[in-house]
C-alpha positions in Angstrom: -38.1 -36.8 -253.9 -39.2 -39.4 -256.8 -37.1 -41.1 -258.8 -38.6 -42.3 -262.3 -37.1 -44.7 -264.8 -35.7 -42.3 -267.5 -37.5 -42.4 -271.1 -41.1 -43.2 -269.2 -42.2 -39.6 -268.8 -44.5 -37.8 -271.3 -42.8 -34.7 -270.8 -39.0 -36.5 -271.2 -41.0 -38.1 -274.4 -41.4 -35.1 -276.0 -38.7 -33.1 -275.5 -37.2 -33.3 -278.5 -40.5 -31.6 -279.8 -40.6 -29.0 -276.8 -37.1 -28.6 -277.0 -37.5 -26.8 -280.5 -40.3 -23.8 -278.6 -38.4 -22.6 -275.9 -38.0 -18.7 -274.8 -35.0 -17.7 -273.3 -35.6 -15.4 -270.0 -32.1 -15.9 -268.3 -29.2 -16.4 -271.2 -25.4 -16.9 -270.0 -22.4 -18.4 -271.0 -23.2 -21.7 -269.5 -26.7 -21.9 -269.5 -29.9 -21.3 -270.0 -33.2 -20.7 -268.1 -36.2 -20.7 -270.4 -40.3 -21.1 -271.1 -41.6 -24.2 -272.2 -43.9 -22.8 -274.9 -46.1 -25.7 -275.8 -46.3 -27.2 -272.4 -50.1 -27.2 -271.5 -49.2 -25.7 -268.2 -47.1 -23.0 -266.7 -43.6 -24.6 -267.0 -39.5 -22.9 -267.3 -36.3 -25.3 -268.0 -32.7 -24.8 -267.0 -30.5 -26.1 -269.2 -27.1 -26.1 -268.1 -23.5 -28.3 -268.5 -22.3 -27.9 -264.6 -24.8 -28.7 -262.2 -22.9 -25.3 -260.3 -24.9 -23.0 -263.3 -28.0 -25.0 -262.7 -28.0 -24.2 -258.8 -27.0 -20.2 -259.9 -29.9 -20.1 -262.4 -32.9 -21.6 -260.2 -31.4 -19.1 -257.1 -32.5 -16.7 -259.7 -35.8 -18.4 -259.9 -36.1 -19.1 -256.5 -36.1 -15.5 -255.5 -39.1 -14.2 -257.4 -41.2 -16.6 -256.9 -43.8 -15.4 -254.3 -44.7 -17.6 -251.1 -48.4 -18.5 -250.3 -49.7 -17.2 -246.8 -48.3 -19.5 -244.0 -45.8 -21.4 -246.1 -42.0 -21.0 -245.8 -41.1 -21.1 -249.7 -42.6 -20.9 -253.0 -45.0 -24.1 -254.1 -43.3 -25.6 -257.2 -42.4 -29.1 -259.1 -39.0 -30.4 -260.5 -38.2 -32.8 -263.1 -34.7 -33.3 -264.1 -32.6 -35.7 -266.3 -29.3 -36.0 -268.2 -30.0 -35.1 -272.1 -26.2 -36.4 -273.3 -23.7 -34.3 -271.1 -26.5 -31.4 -270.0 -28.6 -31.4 -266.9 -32.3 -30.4 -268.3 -34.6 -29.5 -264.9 -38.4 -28.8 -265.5 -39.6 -26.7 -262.6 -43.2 -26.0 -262.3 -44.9 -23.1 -260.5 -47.8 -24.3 -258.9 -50.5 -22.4 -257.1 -52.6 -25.5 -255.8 -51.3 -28.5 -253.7 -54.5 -30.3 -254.9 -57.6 -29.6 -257.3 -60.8 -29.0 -255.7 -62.2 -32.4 -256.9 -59.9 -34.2 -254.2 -62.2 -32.7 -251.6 -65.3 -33.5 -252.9 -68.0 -35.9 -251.9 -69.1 -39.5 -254.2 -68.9 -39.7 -257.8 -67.5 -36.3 -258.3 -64.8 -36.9 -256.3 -60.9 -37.6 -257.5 -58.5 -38.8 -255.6 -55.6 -37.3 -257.5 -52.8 -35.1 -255.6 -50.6 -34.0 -258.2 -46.6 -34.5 -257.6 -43.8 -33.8 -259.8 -44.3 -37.4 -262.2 -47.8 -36.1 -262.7 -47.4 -32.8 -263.3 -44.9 -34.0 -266.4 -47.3 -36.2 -267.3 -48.0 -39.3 -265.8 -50.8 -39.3 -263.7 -50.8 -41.4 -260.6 -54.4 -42.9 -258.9 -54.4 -44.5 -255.7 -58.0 -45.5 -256.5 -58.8 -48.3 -259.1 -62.0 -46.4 -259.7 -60.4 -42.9 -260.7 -57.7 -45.1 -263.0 -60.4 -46.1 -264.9 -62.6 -42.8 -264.9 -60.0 -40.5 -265.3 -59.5 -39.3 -269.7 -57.1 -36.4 -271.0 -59.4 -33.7 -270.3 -60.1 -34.6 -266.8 -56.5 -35.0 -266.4 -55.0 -31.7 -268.0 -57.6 -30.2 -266.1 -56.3 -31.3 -262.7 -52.8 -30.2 -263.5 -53.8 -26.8 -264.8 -55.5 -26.4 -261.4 -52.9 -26.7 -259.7 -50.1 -25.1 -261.9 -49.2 -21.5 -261.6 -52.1 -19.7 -263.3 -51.1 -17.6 -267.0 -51.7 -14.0 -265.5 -49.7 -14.8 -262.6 -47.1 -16.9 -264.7 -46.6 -13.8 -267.0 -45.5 -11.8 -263.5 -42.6 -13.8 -262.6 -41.1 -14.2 -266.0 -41.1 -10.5 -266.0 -39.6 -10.2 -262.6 -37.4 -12.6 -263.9 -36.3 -10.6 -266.8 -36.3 -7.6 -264.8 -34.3 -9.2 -262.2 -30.5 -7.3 -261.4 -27.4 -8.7 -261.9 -26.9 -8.9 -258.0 -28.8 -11.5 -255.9 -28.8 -11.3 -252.4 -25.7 -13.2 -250.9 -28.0 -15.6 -249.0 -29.8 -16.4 -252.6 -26.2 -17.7 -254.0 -25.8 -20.8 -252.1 -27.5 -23.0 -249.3 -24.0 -25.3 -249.2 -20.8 -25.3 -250.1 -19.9 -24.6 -253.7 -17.5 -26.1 -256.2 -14.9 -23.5 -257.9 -13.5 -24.3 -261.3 -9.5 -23.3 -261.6 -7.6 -22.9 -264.6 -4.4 -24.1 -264.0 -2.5 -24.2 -267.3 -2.5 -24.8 -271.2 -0.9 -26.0 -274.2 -0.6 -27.9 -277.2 -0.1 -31.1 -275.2 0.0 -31.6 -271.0 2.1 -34.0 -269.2 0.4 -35.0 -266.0 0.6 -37.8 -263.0 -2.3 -39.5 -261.5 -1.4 -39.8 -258.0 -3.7 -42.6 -257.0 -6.8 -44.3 -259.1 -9.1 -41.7 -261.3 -11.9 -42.8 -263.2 -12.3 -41.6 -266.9 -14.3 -42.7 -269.6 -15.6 -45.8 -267.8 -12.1 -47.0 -267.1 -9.9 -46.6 -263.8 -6.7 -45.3 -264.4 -3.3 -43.8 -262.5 0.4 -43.3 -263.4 1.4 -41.4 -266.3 -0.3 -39.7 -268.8 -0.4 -37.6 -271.8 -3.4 -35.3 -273.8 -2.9 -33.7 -277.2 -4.5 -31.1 -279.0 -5.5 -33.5 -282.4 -8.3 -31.9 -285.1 -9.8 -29.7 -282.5 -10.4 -32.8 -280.2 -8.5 -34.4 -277.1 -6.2 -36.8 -277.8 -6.2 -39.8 -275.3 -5.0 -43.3 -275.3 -5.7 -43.5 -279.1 -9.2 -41.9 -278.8 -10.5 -38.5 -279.4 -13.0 -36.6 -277.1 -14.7 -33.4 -276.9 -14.0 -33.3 -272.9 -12.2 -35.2 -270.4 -12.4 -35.6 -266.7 -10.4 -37.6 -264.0 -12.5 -38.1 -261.2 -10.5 -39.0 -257.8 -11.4 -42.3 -256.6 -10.1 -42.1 -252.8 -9.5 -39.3 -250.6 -6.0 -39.7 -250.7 -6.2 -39.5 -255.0 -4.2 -36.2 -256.1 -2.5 -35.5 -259.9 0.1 -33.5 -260.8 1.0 -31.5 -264.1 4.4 -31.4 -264.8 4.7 -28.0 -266.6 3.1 -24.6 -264.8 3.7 -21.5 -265.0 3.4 -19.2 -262.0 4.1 -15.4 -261.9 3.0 -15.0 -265.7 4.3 -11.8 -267.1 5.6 -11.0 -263.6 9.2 -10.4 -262.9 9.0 -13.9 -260.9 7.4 -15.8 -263.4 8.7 -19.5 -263.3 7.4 -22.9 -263.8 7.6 -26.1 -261.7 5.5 -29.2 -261.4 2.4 -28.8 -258.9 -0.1 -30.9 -257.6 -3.9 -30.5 -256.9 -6.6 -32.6 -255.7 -10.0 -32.7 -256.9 -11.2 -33.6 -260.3 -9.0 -32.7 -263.3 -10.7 -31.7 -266.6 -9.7 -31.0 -269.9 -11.2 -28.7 -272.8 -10.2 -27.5 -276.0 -10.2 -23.7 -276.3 -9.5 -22.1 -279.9 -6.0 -23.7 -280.8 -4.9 -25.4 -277.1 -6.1 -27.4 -274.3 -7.3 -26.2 -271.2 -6.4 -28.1 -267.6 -9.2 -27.3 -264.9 -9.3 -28.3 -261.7 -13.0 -28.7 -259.9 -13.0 -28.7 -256.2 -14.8 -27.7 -253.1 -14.5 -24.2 -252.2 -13.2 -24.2 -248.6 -10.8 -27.2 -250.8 -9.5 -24.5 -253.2 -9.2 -21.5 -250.0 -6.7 -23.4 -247.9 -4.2 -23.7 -250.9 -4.8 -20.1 -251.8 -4.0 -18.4 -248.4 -1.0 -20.9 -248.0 0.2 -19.3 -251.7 -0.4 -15.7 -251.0 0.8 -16.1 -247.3 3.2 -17.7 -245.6 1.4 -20.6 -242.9 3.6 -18.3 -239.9 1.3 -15.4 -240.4 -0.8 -14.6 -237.6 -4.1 -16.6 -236.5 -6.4 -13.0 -237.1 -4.9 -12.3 -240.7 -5.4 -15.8 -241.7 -9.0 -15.3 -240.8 -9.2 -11.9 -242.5 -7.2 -13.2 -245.6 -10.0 -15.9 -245.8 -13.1 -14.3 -246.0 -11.9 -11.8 -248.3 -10.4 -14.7 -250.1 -14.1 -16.7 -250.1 -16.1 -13.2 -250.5 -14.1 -12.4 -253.8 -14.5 -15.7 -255.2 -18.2 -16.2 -254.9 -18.6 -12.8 -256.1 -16.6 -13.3 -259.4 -18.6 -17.0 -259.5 -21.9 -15.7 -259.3 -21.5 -12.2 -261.2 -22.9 -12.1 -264.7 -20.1 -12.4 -267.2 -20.0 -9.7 -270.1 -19.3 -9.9 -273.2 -15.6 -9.6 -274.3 -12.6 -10.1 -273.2 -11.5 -6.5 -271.8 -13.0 -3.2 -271.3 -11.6 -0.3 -272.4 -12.5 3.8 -274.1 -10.4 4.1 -277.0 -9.9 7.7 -278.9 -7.4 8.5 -281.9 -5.1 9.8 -278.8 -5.8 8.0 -276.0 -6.7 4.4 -274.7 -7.8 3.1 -271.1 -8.3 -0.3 -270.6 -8.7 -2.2 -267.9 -8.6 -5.8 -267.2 -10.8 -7.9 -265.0 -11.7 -11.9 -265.0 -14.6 -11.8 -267.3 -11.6 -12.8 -270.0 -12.4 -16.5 -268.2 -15.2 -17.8 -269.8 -14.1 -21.7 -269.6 -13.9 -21.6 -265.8 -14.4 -19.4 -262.6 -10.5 -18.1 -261.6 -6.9 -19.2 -262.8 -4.6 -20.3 -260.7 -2.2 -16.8 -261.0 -2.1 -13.4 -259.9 -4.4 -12.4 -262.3 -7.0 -13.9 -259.5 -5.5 -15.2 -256.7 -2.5 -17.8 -256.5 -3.8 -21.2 -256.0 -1.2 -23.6 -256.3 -3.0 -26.8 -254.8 -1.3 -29.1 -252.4 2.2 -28.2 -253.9 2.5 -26.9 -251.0 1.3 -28.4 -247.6 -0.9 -26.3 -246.5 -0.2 -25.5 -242.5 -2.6 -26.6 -239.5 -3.2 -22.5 -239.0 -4.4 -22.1 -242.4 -6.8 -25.2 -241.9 -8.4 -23.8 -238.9 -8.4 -20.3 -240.0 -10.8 -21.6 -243.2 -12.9 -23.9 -240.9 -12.9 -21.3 -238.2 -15.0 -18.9 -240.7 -16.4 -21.7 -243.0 -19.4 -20.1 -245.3 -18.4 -16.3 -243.8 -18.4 -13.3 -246.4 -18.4 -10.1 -246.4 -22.0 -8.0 -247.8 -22.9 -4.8 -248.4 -26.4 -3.8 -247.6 -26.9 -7.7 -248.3 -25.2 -8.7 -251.1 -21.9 -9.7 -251.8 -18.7 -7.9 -251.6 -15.9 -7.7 -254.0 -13.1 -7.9 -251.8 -10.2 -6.9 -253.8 -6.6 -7.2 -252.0 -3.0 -6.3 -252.8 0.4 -6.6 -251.6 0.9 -3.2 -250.2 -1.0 0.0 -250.4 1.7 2.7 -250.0 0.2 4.2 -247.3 -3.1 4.8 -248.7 -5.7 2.4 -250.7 -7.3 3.1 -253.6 -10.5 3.3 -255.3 -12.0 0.8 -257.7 -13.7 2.7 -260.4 -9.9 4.3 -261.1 -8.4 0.7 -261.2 -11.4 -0.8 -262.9 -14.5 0.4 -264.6 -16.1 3.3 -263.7 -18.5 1.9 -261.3 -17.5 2.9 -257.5 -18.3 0.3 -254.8 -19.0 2.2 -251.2 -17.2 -0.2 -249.3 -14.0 0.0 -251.4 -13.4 3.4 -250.2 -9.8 5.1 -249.9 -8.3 5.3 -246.6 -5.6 5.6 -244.7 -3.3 2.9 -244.2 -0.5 3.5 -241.4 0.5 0.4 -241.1 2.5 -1.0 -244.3 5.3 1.1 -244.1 7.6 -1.5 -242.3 10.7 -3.4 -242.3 9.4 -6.1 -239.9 10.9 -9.5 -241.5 8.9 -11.2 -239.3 6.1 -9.4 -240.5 7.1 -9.4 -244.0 7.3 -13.2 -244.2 4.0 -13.5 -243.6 2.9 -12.2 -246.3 5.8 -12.5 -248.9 6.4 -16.3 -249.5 10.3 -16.7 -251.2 10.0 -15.5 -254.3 7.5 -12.5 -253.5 11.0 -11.8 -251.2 13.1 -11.2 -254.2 11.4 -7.9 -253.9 12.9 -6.6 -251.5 11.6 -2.2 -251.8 8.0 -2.7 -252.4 6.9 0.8 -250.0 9.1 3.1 -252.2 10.7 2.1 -255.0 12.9 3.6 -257.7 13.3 3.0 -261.6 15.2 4.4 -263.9 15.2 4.4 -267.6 17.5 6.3 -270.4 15.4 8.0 -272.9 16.7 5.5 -275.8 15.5 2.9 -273.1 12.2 4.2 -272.1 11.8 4.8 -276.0 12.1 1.0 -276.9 10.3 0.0 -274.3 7.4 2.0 -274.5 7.3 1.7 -278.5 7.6 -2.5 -278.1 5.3 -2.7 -275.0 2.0 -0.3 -276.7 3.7 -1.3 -280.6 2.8 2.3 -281.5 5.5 4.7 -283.1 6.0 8.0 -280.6 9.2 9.0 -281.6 12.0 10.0 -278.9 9.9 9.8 -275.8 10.4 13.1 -274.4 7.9 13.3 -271.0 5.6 11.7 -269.1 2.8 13.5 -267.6 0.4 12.3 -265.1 -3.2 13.7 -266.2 -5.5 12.2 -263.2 -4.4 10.7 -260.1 -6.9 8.0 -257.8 -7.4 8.6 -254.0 -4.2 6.6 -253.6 -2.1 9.2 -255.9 -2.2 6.3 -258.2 -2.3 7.5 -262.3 -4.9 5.9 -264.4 -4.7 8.5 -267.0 -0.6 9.3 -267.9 0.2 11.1 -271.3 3.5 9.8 -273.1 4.7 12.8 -275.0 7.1 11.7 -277.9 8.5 14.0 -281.0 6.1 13.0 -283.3 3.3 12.6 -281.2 1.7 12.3 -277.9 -0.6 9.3 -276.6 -2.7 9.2 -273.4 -2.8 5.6 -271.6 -4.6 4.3 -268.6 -6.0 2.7 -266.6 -3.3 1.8 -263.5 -2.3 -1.4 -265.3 -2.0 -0.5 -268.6 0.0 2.1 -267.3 2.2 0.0 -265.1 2.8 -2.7 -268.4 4.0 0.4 -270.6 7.1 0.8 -268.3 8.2 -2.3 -267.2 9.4 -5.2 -269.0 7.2 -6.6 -266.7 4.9 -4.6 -264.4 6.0 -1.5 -262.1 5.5 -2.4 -258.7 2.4 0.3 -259.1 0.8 3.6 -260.5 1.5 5.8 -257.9 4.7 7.4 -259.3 6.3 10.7 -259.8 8.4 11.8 -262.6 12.0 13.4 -262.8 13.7 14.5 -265.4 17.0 15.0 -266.0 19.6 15.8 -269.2 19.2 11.6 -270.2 17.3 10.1 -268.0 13.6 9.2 -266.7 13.3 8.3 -263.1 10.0 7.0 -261.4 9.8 7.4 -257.7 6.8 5.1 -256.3 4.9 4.0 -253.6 3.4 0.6 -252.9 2.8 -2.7 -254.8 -0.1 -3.5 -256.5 -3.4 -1.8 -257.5 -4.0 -0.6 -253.6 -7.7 -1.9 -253.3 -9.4 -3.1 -250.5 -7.1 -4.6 -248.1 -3.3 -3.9 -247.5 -1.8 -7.6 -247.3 1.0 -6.4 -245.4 -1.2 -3.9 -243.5 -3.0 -5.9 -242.5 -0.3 -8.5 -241.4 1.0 -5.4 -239.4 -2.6 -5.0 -237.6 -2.6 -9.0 -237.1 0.6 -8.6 -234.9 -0.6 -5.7 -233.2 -4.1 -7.5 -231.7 -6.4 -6.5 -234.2 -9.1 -9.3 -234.5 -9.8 -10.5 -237.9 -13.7 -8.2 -238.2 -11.7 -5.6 -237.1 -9.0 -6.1 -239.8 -11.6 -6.2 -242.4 -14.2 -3.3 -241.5 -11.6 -1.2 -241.5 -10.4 -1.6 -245.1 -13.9 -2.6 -246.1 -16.2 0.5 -244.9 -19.7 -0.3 -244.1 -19.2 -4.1 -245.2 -20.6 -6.4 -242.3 -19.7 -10.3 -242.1 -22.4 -12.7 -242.9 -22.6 -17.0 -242.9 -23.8 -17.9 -245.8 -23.3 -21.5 -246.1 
């Protein structure tokens, strides 16, 4: 490592200039991994805002690089700075450690071994007799020497381009990451430093407000593109007054919570965004104490980890698409199905929507702390890469498959199977699983709604704000693994509509959401009734299967393997 005073460097001199030719090989949301186009050697920039998206884009880089015979990774240079709130990193391939003239005999010789100042410029000479030999030609040549050659340069930005969305799981991260939560938003947010924070320069606790003001953050007076309260002590935690759990949910409340970590703030469209930053195996104990109770058995808090750490670094390291839903729409029909590529500002929120984080609101038990150090850095892979361990509440007997939840892409470990362990009545089992106000729902196996037609009428013509008529069926067209509907046909007088995917479906007729998809239909002279089974999508794991497996011996791989088919664990970090 060399550390350079900043400004010194040609290369940092005349960035502004190279700044201007650069070709994008790598382009995301939050950064950007390009070639240097008037650089005199063999030179690619990452350009990102979160040092996280600068560590993502040079695993991409790292991994088609090629490694010389005998040496354990691929030869290369880095230069990085801070260009006002962006990291810029200069790597440089190289194929030489030193130019043939090193070696060399007399006169000819030149002591120069080229490192990563040199290679941006600013040659270093142990020798008084090569400072004053050395001109620009002599130099450029050295550093062309030794830089990755142009055929062989043209190769990797190809494999570059050519590379897959999915990197090896071992490619993702060498240490522990830092997950970005969206907690809530507004117009204006009410928080609490809990202990000193330093923001803009200043250290500050107690009380505090930011407004939305002329598309800017309004603090203390001043106005700011983005803010960010950095913890000063271990013990440092803030709170915001005003969040909203169970959104769109038949629980849905709010109530203050706190978190600890950095707090940041950013404007997005017409209201400000609260994120909290913190360390991954941070963020996991607060996530299994929400979706858990801390009672539940030491093997399902294991279980309930890894699947909580697999999904997570999956949905972090994923390419994000465009949009903010998928979906097929026809003149009669729509499916759509929803997914977290609808967060571009951060990785997860703090909801159901991903998985419940509610911080240190709280306490998070001593079992839940062991059970996330006990597998620290484990995931689940798939003929090595990562898995997308989806989860939920209860399968109904059966899980389901993800391309007839989500986009019609099956995953061979999220295969349908059996599941004979959810159908219980166990409160002890149960309240492992269901924290107080999941309890409030109390027939989550089979379940029964009923509607009037006038009621299923209104709700269907508010919910999908399309004009039916008198609703006068409902017919399930295709049916998941599971039994679960992702295609259902709403027949009204004046017209029929097809819906779908399980989600959609499960919004149309509810107020909030039906427990799940996997319904039937009866009929009678006035009414609609929906008999169902399970809650929840059904992928992956059974929560309270699971739980039921936990209490009956079955270690945590064992929990996993079998709703995960073929999946194998793996320590990554």
């Amino acid at each position: 490592m060399q550390a350079g005073t900043s400004g010194i460097l040609p290369l940092q001199r005349g960035w502004a200039r190279l700044s201007r030719n650069l070709t994008a090989v790598v382009q995301t949301d939050e950064g950007q991994l390009a070639v240097v186009d008037d650089y005199p050697v063999a030179a690619l920039v990452i350009k990102a805002y979160e040092a996280r998206t600068c560590q993502q884009l040079f695993s991409r880089l790292y991994h088609v690089m090629d490694v010389a015979p005998g040496d354990d990774e691929p030869m290369m240079n880095i230069v990085g700075w801070r260009q006002d709130d962006d990291f810029v990193l200069v790597v440089f391939p190289r194929e030489k450690h030193r130019p043939d003239r090193y070696y060399y005999h007399g006169e000819r010789q030149l002591l120069v071994s080229p490192g990563a100042l040199d290679m941006a410029g600013l040659i270093i000479t142990p020798r008084r007799e090569d400072y004053d030999s050395i001109d620009a030609a002599a130099a450029l040549d050295v550093l062309k020497e030794c830089a990755l050659q142009p055929r062989a340069f043209e190769l990797l930005v190809e494999r570059l381009k050519n590379q897959g969305e999915e990197l090896p799981a071992e490619a993702l991260t060498a240490e522990e990451p830092v997950v970005a939560v969206g907690i809530v938003s507004g117009q204006q947010i009410d928080f609490v430093l809990n202990g000193p924070h330093q923001a803009k320069g200043a250290v500050v606790s107690g009380c505090e407000t930011v407004s939305l003001s002329e598309g800017g953050l309004l603090w203390r007076g001043q106005q700011y593109r983005e803010l960010r309260f950095v913890p000063q002590g271990e013990d440092a935690s803030f709170s915001l007054l005003d969040v909203t759990i169970g959104v769109g949910f038949h629980w849905e409340r709010h109530e203050k919570q706190t978190f600890r970590g950095t707090l940041r703030f950013l404007v997005d469209a017409d209201k400000i965004v609260a994120i909290n930053d913190l360390p991954v195996e941070q963020y996991l104990e607060s996530v299994i104490s929400s979706e858990m109770s801390a009672t539940s058995s030491t093997e399902l808090l294991k279980a309930h980890a890894v699947v909580s750490r697999s999904w997570l670094l999956y949905q972090m390291h994923k390419e994000r698409r465009d949009g903010f839903f998928s979906f097929v729409k026809k003149d009669d029909e729509q499916l759509r199905w929803y997914d977290r590529e609808d967060h571009t500002l951060f990785d997860v929120c703090a909801d159901d929507h991903c998985q419940r984080y509610q911080g240190i609101t709280r306490a998070s038990n001593p079992q839940v702390a062991e059970a996330v150090r006990a597998t620290r850095g484990q995931v689940l892979c798939y003929d090595g890469e990562l898995c997308d361990t989806r989860f939920s509440k209860c399968c109904g007997g059966k899980t389901e498959e993800f391309q007839y939840c989500w986009e019609d892409a099956p995953k061979p470990y999220l295969v349908s199977v059996d599941c004979p362990f959810c159908h219980t009545n166990d409160r002890h089992v149960l309240a492992q699983v269901l924290n107080d106000y999941d309890q409030a729902t109390p027939d989550f196996y089979d379940w029964q709604v009923e509607y009037t037609q006038e009621q299923l009428t209104d709700l269907i013509a508010r919910k999908l704000k399309l004009s039916l008529g008198i609703i006068e069926a409902l017919e399930p067209l295709s049916r998941g693994k599971s039994g679960r509907i992702w295609r259902l046909r709403i027949v009204g007088s004046e017209r029929s509509f097809i819906i779908g995917k399980e989600l959609e479906i499960r919004r149309a007729l509810s107020e909030t959401h039906l427990l799940s998809s996997n319904f039937t239909v009866e009929r009678t002279a006035d009414r609609f009734i929906l008999r169902g089974l399970g809650w929840g999508h059904g992928v992956g794991l059974c929560q309270i299967g699971a739980a039921v497996m936990g209490e009956q011996g079955y270690r945590y791989n064992e929990i996993l393997l079998y709703y995960y088919r073929g999946a194998e664990v793996k320590k990554i970090y």
